[in-house]
N, C-alpha and C positions, 0 to 999 in steps of 0.2 A: 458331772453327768450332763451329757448334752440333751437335752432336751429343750424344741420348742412349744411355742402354744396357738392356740386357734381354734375361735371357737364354732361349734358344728353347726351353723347356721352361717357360718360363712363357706362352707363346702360345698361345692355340688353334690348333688344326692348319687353322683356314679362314680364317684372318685372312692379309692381303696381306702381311704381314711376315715370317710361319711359312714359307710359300709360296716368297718372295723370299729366305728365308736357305735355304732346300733347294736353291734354285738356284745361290745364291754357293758353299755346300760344296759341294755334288756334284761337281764336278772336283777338288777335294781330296781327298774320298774315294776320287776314282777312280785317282788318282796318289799315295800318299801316300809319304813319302821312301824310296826303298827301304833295307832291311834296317829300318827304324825298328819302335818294340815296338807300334807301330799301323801299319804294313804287316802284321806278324803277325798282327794284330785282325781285318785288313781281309778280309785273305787266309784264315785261317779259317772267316770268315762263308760262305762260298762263293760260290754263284751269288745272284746279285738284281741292283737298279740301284744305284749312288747314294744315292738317296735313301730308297730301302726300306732299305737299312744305317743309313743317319742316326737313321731312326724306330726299326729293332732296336737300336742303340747306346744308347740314349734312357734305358732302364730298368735299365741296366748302370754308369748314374755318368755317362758320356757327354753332352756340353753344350755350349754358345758362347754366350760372351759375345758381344752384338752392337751394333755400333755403328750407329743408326739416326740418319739424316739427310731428312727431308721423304717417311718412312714407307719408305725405300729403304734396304737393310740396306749399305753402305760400309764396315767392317772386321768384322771377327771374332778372337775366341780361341777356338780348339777346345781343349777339356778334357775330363781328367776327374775330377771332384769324387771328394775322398774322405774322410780322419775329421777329428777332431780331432788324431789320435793320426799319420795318415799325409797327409802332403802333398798339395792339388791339383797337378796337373800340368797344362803347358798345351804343347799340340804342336804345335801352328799359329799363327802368328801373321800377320792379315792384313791390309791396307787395301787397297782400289780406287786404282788406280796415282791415276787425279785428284786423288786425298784424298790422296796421302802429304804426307809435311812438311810436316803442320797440327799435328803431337802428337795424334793421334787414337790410334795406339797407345799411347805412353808414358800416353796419361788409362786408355784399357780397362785398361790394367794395375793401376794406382792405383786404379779400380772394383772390378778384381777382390780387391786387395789388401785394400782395406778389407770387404767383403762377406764375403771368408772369416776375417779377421782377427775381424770382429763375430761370425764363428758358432762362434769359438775354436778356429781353427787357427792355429798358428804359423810353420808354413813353407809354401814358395810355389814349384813348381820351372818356371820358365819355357824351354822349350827345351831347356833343358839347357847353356845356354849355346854349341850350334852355330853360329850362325849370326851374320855381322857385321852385319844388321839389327837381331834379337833384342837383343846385343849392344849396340847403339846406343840401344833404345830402352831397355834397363833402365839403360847410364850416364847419360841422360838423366832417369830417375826418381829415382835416385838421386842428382844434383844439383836435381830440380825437385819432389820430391814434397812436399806440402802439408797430408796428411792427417792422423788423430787418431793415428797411430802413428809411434813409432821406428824404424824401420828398418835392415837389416844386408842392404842389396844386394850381392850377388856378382855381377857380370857375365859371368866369366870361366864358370863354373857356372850361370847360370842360379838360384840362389838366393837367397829374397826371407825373409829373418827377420823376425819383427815382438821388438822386444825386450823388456824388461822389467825393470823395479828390483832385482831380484833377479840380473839377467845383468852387476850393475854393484857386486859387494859393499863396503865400504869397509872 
């Protein structure tokens, strides 16, 4: 399946894609898992739509990665970015029911992995490991991943290490 990635803060906000991911989150935002530490985010924010929270979110770390397929956005990872020193976290994780079981999630992850991996972070908390989707798609990464990195998948946790020579003394 051809799909690329990019994430919606690298888009202009008039472009048909920026557009098109407002619309795929916006009901994520509008439900998001109760008690979860972004139901808190959400519910803080107080009154607005959807998608005016998407763009308040935006300058706070807040992001998705997104899966584009023929300019139409078909999965997402909601995040949010943070140091070198503290973990991205990723709280959503989505595909368009037509798109599942292409590995379109297990690749956004492996994108995401290396992307923050290149900006020199070392860990990666996907989920948190709730969910048996989530779950499926990091054992999946973890027998399929292909990139410039070593790896220390935890499924169980949600935990994505990138390792290093030094993590292997002799």
């Amino acid at each position: 399946m051809d799909v690329r990635f990019t994430f919606l803060k690298d888009n202009d906000r008039d472009t048909a894609i920026y557009q098109n991911a407002l619309d795929v989150l916006a009901p994520h935002v509008a439900h998001p898992d109760p008690g979860s530490q972004f139901d808190y985010v959400i519910r803080s924010m107080g009154s607005g739509s959807p998608k005016s929270k998407i763009i308040r979110l935006m300058p706070q770390g807040f992001d998705a990665l997104l899966g584009v397929k023929d300019e139409k956005v078909v999965s997402f990872l909601a995040l949010k970015h943070k140091s070198a020193t503290k973990p991205t976290a990723v709280f959503r994780v989505y595909t368009a029911p037509e798109y599942e079981r292409n590995g379109i999630a297990r690749k956004s992850v492996a994108h995401l992995v290396n992307t923050c991996f290149d900006q020199g972070q070392k860990l990666l908390y996907v989920s948190r490991g709730k969910s048996e989707a989530v779950t499926a798609v990091l054992c999946s990464l973890k027998r399929n991943y292909q990139g410039p990195y070593l790896l220390d998948v935890q499924p169980e946790t949600g935990l994505i290490a990138a390792l290093t020579p030094s993590d292997f003394p002799l």
